[in-house]
Every structure is written in C-alpha cells, then in structure tokens.
C-alpha positions as CSV (number, residue, x, y, z in Angstrom):
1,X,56.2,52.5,37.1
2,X,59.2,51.2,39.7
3,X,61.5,51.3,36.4
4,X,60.3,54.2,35.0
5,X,61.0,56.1,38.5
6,X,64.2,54.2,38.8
7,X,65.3,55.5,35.0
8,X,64.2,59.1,35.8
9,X,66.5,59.1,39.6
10,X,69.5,57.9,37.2
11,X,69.1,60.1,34.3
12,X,69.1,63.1,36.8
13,X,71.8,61.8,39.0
14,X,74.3,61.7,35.7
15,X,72.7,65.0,35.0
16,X,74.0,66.4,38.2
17,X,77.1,64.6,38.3
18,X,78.4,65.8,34.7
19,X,81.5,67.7,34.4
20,X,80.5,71.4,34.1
21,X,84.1,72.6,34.7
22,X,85.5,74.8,31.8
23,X,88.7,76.9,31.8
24,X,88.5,80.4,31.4
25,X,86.9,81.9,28.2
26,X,89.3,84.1,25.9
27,X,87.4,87.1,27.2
28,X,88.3,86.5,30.5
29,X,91.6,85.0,30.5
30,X,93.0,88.0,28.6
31,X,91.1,90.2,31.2
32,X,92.9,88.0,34.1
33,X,96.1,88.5,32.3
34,X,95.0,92.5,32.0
35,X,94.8,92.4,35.9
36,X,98.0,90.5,36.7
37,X,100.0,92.8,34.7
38,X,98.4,95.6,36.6
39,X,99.3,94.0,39.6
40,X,95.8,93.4,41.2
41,X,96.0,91.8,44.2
42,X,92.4,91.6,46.0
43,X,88.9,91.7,45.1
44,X,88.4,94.8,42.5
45,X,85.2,95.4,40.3
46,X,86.1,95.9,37.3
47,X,84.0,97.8,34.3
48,X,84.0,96.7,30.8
49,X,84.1,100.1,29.1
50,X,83.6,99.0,25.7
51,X,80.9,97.1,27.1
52,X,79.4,100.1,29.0
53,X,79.9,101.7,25.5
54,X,78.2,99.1,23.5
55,X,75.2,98.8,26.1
56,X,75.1,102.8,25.6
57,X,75.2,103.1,22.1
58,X,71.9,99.8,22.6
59,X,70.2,102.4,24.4
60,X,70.4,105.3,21.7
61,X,69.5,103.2,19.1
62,X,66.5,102.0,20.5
63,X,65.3,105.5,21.9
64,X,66.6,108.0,19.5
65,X,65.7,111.0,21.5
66,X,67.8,110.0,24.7
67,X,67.2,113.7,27.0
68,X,64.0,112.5,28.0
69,X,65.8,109.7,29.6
70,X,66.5,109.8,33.5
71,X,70.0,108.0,35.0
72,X,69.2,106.0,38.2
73,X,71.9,107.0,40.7
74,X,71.4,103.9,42.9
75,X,71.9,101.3,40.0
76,X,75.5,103.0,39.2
77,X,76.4,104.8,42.4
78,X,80.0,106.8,41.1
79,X,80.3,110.0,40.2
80,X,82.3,109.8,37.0
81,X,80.1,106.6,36.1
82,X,76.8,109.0,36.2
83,X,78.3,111.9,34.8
84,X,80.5,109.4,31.6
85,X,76.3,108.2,31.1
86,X,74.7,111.6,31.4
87,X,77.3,113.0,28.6
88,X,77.0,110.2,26.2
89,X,73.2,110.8,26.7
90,X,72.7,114.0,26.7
91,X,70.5,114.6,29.8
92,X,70.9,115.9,33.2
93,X,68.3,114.0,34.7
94,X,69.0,111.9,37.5
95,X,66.8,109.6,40.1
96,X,68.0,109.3,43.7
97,X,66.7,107.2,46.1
98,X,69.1,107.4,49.4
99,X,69.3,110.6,51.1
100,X,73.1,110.9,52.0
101,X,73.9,110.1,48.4
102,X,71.4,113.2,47.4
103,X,73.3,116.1,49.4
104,X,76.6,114.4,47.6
105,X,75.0,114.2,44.1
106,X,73.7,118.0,44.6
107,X,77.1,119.4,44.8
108,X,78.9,116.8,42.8
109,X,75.9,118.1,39.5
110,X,75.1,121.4,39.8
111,X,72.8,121.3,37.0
112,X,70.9,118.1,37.2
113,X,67.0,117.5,37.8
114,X,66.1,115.2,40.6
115,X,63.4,113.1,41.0
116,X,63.5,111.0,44.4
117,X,62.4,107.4,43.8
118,X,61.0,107.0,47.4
119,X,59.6,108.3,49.9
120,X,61.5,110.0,52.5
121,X,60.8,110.7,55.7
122,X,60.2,114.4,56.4
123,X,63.4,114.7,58.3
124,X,65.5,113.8,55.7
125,X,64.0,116.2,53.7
126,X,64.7,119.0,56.3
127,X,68.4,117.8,56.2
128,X,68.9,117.6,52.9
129,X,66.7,121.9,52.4
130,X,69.2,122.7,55.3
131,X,72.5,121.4,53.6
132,X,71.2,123.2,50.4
133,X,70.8,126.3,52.6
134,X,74.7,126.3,54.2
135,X,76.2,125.4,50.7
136,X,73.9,127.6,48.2
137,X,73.2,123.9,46.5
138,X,68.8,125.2,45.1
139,X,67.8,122.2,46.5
140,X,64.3,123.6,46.4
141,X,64.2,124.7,42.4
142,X,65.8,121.3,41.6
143,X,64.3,118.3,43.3
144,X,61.1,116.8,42.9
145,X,60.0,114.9,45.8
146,X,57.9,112.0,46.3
147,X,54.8,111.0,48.0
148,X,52.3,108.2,48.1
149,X,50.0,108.9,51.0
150,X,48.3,112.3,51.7
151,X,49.5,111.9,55.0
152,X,53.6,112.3,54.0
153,X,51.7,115.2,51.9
154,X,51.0,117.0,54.7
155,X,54.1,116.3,56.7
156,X,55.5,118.0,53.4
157,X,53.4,121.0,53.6
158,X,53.7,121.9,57.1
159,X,57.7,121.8,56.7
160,X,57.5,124.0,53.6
161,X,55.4,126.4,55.7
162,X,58.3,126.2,58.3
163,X,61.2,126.7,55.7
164,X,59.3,129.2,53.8
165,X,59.7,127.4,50.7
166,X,57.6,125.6,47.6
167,X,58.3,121.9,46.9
168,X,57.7,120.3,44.2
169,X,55.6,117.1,44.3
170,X,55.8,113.8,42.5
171,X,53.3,111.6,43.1
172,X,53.6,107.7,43.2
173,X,51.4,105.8,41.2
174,X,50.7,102.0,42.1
175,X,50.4,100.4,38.2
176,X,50.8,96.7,39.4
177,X,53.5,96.9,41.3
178,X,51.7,97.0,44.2
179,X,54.6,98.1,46.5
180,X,53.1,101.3,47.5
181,X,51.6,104.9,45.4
182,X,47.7,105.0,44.2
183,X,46.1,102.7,42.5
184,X,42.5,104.3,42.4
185,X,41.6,107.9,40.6
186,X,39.5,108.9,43.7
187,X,42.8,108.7,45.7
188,X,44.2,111.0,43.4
189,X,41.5,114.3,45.0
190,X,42.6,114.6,47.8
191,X,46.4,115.0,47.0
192,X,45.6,117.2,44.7
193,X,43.3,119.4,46.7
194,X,45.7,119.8,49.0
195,X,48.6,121.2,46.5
196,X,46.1,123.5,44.7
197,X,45.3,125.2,48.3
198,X,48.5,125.4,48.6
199,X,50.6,127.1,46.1
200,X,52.9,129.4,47.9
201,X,54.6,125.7,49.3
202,X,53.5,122.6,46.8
203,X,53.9,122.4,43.2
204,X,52.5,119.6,41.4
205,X,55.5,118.1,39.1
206,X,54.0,114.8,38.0
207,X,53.8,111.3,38.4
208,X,55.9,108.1,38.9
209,X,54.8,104.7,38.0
210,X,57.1,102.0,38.2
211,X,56.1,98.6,36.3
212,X,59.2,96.6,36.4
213,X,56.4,93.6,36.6
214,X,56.0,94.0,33.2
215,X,59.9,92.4,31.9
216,X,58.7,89.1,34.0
217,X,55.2,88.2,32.9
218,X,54.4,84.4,34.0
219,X,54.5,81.9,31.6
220,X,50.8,81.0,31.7
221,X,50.0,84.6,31.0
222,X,52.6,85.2,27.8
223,X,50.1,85.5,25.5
224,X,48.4,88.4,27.3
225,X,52.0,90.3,27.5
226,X,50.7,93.1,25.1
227,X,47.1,93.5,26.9
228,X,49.0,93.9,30.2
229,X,51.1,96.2,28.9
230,X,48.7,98.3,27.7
231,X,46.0,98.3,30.5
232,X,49.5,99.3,32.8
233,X,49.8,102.3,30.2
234,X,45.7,102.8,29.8
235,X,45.9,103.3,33.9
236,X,48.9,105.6,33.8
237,X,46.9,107.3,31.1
238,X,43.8,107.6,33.5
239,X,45.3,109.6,36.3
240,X,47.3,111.7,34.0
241,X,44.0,113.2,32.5
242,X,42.5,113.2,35.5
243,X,44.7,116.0,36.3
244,X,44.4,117.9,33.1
245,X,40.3,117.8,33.0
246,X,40.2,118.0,37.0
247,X,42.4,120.4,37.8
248,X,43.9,122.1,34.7
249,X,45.4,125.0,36.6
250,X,48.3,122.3,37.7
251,X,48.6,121.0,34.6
252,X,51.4,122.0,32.3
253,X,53.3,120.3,30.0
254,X,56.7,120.6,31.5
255,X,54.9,118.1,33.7
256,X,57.6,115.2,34.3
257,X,55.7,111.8,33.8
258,X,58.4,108.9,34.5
259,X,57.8,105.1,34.7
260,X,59.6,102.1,33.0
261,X,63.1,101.2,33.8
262,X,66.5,99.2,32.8
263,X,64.0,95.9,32.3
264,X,61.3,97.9,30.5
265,X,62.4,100.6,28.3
266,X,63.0,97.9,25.4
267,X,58.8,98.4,25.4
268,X,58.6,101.9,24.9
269,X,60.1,102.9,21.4
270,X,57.2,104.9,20.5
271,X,56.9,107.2,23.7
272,X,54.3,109.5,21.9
273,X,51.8,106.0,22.5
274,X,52.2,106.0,26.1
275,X,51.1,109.1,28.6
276,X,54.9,108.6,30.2
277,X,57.6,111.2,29.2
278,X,60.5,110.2,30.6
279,X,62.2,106.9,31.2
280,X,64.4,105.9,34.2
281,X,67.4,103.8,33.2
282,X,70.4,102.2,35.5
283,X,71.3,98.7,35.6
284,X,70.9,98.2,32.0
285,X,74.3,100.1,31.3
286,X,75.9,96.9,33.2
287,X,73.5,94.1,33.4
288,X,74.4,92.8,36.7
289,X,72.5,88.8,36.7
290,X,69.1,89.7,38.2
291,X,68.7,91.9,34.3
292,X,69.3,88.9,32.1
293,X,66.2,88.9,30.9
294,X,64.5,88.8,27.6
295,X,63.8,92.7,27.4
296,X,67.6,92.8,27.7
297,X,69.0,90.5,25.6
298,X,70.8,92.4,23.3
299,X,72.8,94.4,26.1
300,X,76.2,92.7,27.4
301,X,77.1,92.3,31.2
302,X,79.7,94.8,32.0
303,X,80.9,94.8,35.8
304,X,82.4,91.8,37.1
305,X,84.0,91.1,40.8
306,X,87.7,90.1,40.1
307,X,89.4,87.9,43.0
308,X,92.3,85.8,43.3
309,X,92.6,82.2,44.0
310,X,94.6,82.2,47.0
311,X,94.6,78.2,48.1
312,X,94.1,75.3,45.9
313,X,93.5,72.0,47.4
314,X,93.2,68.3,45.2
315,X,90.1,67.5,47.1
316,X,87.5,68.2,49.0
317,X,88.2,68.4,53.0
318,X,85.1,69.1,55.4
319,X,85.6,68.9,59.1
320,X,84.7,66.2,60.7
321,X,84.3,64.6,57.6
322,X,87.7,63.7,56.4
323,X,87.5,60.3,55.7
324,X,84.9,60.8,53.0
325,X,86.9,63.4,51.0
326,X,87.6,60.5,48.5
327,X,84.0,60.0,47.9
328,X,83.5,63.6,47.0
329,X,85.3,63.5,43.4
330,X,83.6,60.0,42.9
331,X,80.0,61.9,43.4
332,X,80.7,64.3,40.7
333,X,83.6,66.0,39.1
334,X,82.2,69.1,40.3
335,X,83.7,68.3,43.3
336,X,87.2,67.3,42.6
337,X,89.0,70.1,44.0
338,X,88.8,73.0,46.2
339,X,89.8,76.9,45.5
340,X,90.0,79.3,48.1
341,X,89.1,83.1,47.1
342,X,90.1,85.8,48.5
343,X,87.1,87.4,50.1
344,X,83.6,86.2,49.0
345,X,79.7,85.7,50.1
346,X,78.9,89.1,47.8
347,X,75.7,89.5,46.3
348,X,76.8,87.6,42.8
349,X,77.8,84.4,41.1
350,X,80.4,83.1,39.5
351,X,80.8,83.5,36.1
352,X,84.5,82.2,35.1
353,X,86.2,79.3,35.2
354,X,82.8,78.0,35.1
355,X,81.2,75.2,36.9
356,X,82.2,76.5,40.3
357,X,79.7,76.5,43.2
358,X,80.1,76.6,47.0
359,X,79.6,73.8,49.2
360,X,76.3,73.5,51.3
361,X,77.7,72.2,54.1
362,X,81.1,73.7,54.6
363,X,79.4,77.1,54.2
364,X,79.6,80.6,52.8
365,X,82.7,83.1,54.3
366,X,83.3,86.9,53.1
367,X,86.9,86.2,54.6
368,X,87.9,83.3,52.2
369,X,85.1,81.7,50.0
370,X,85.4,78.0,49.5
371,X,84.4,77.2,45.7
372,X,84.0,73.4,44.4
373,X,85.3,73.0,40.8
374,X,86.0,70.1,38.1
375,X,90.0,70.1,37.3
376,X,89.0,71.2,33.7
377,X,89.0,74.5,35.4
378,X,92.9,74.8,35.1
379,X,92.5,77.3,38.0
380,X,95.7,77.9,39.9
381,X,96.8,80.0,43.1
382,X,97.1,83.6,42.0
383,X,94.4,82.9,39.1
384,X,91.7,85.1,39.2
385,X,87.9,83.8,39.6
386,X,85.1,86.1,37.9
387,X,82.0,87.1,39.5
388,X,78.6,88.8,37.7
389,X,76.9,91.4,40.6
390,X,73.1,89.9,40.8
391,X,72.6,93.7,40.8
392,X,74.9,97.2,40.9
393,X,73.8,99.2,43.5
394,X,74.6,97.3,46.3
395,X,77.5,95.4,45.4
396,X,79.4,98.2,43.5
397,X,79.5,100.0,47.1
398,X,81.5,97.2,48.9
399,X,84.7,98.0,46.2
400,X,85.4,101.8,47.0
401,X,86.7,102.0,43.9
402,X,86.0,100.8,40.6
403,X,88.9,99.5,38.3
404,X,88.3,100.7,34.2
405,X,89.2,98.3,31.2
406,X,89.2,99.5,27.6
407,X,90.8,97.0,24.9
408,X,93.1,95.2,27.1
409,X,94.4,97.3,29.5
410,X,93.8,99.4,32.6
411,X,92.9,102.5,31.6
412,X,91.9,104.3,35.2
413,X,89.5,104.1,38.6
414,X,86.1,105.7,39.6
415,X,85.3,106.3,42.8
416,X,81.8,105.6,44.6
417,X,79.6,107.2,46.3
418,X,81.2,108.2,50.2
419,X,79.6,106.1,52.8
420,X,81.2,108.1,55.6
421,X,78.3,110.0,56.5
C-alpha cells in the first residue's frame, strides 16, 4: 500500500511539474501582430467579429424564427454591440437588469420591448417613469416590469396610482432555480387577484422563468437530463394555464412567456413543445469561460482582454525569498520565468501563450499582474498576453471601449454602457 501511495504522490508530482508552456497559437499571434500594428499599448478588449458572426449565424441556424428571441443587455453591455445583434436577428426585444443602464437603453432604442430581469426596487422604477416623463421616452407602453412577491406588487400598484399610469407585470417564476419567483400555483392567486382588481394601473404581461440549472446537470443525474427538462417545462406549463382557465380575461396571446438563456437555448429547437415564447440570449454571442459548456460547444469564444508584457524576468523572485529563486525552475518548468502585465486581477484567465498562471504567494495586482510561464512561451516585453472574460457583463465595463477585429485588422471601437451616473 506504502508503494502504491508512494507511486501515486510521484505520478502526480511529474504531472504537475510538466511543461505546459506553448507559444502563441497562429490565431493569436496574428491577432498580437494585428494590435502592434495598430499601436495598442494597454489593456483593450478586443471582439472577434467574424467570431461574433459565426456564433450569430449558430444561433439562426438552430432557431430559425430568431424575433421571438430577446438580447440580454447585461451580457453585452454597448450600444452598437446590441443594436449589430438586434439587426442580424431581427428583433427589438431586449432584457435589462440595471436601472441606470435602462433610462440609457430607452433613449439609445426607441423602439425596443423591455423586459426587466429583476426586481427593482419601487424607487428605481419612479426614476426611471419620471426620466421617461422629462424626455417623452413611453417608458410606460414599453417596459414590462418584474415581480416576485405580492408585496413588490403592491409597492407597484400604489406608485401607479400616484403616477396615474398602467404597468405592465411580469411575473417571476421559481423553475429550479430557486433564487427567487413562485414555485407553487397557489402563490400565483393572489398576484393575480390583485392585477385583475386593478386594471386602470396593472397589466398582466407574462411570465419569466429562468432555468440556467438545466446546461449543468450533475454527473450522477445525466441520465435523467431529459425528465428534468421536461418536468422544468411541465411546471412552466402549469402556471401558464393556470392563468388561461383561472383568469381568462388576462389572458391573451400577445402574452410574453420568456425563460431559457445563452446556456439553454441549444434545448429548445421546437419552441411550439414548450409553453415558453420567447428566449433570452447574451453571453452566447461571445462565450466568455464560465459558457464553455456542452450546450455551447459549437459556438467560438469571441472577446478576449489584450495586455502587454511590460517586464520579463529569467526567474522567479519572491521577497524575502530570494535565495530560493533557483529552486523554483527546478520545481517545474512552469515556473522558469516571470512576465509582468500591464494591469491584471480581471475577472478572466489566460488563454495565450498558454501555461501561464499567477503565483500563490507573491499575489494577484490590477496594477501589474505577475504571471509564471515555461520559456516555451517565447513571450517577450511588448508581447501581448490573452485573456478569456469568465463572463461579459462585468468585465466588458472595466475597458470603456471595445476594440473591433475583422480578418486581420482593426476595423473600429464600441463604446459601453456610461457608468457616470
């Protein structure tokens, strides 16, 4: 057993120390040669637009009918980005969930639909009906808002009463998820109740139910994928006739029924089998690293953080523990030299050269990220390192602006949403 244990520690240990260093693929050392020429200089994100194009045309393919889809503005938070994805799909649907970004997205599209994909406080409903007021925006006609207790109903209704107006009323539906909405039909009665009595200032619009649960099924319970899927949709089903036998006078069938997502909609080709109508979509068009999964395998990453190499050092220095920077490379290749970034600690993971990582004990730094590497690399000063975003709608905000690529060359910038609010 002592041997066997013994074996099993060595065969991991030359595991972890094998070199995983690799020079930059042809992809990306023609895209580092694209940014040089274009005289990039710090951290940019930079969008694949044949990529988004590809991942686009993925998306057609598999829906055919692509206006019933809805863009998520969080997952892909530009302007031109939205509005390049609305055009090539043919909707103006669009799903907001941050309230700032709502008075900008009501200006910025005129003609779009909104469905809110939380819910907000009352307040920031006010402020968002009183912006519409002052600029003329129909915030009223255009927005569906969403609740998931009867208490934010009522908060709802009482400020619909002040404002004179009729909102219209998603409601959130809890189909596994279990991060908030109703997950039991005599829930549903009261809500409802309460919009029927109400007509002048609530209008039913439908439901949301969110099942992102679905694209990461256990292991143990892979065999049972389909039979989840279906009791999620049999659920969905349940409430949705609830309202048509219960209360048929709210019933229509410009109802908007939305669920799946960037890591479901690969499930729903046949949308005339499920009681959804509409399908939110967002992160797919770039597959940051949190969407590699297997409902996504045919789509292609498109965004990637671009940063320069700004130091380069032969080995591995840690304060205080100088005199075992020898032993470092000796440990593992990995470890044979250091590259300093400029910038760093974003929400994402190197993706070329590969075999980088960061060192545990030196630490993480957004000023000037330290990254470990095998000299099989070939990275130099002024070389560019490639990240993946583990998702879009956070990391695409820290860039301001986001660099375009199309067949070699720099071909324009988007802008993102404003933050100065």
């Amino acid at each position: 057993m002592k041997l066997l244990l013994l074996l099993a520690a060595l065969a991991g240990y030359f595991w972890w120390r094998r070199d995983r260093g690799e020079p930059h693929s042809l992809y990306f050392q023609q895209l580092q040669n694209t940014l040089k020429e274009a005289g990039v200089c710090y951290p940019r994100m930079v969008l694949d637009l044949d990529r988004l194009d590809g991942n686009i045309e993925k998306v057609k393919n598999f829906v055919g009918d692509t206006s019933h889809l809805r863009v998520v503005g969080k997952s892909l938070p530009s302007f031109e980005l939205l509005e390049y994805i609305q055009n090539k799909l043919g909707t103006n649907r669009l799903m907001v969930f941050h309230q700032p970004f709502l008075k900008q997205l009501l200006v910025r599209f005129p003609q779009a639909d909104f469905l809110i994909g939380k819910p907000f406080p009352v307040v920031a409903v006010a402020g968002v009906l009183e912006a519409s007021r002052e600029q003329e925006l129909g915030a009223v006609e255009r927005i569906q808002w969403l609740v998931d207790t009867r208490e934010r109903l009522m908060q709802y209704l009482e400020l619909a009463k002040e404002q004179k107006v009729c909102l219209k009323i998603s409601i959130e539906l809890d189909v596994g998820l279990h991060r908030g909405g109703l997950n039991q039909l005599w829930e549903l009665e009261p809500l409802l109740q309460v919009i029927a009595e109400n007509p002048d200032n609530l209008k039913f619009s439908g439901f949301m139910g969110y099942e992102p649960q679905l694209a990461k099924v256990p292991f143990f319970l892979a065999n049972k994928q389909d039979e989840i899927r279906k009791s999620v949709m049999d659920e969905y089903r349940e409430f949705v006739d609830f309202v048509r036998l219960r209360h048929p006078d709210l019933y229509s069938d410009d109802l908007c029924f939305n669920a799946g997502g960037s890591m479901t909609y690969r499930l729903y080709q046949d949308m005339d089998s499920i009681p959804a109508n509409e399908i939110a979509l967002g992160s797919a068009f770039v597959k940051p690293v949190d969407f590699d999964l297997d409902t996504l395998d045919v789509h292609q990453e498109a965004a990637f953080i671009a940063t320069p190499v700004l130091k380069s050092d032969n080995q591995m220095n840690i304060p205080f523990l100088e005199k075992l920077s020898p032993l470092w490379k000796s440990l593992t290749p990995n470890m044979a030299k250091s590259f300093y970034i400029y910038g760093g600690w974003w929400k994402a993971k190197p993706v070329s050269p590969k075999g980088l990582s960061n060192n545990p004990i030196f630490g993480r730094s957004t000023n000037q990220e330290l990254f470990m590497g095998s000299e099989k690399t070939d990275l130099k000063v002024d070389d560019f390192v490639f990240l993946r975003p583990t998702q879009s709608e956070y990391v695409f905000l820290h860039f301001g602006r986001i660099l375009l690529v199309r067949k070699g060359e720099v071909v324009g910038e988007w802008a993102t949403f404003n933050q100065d609010y």
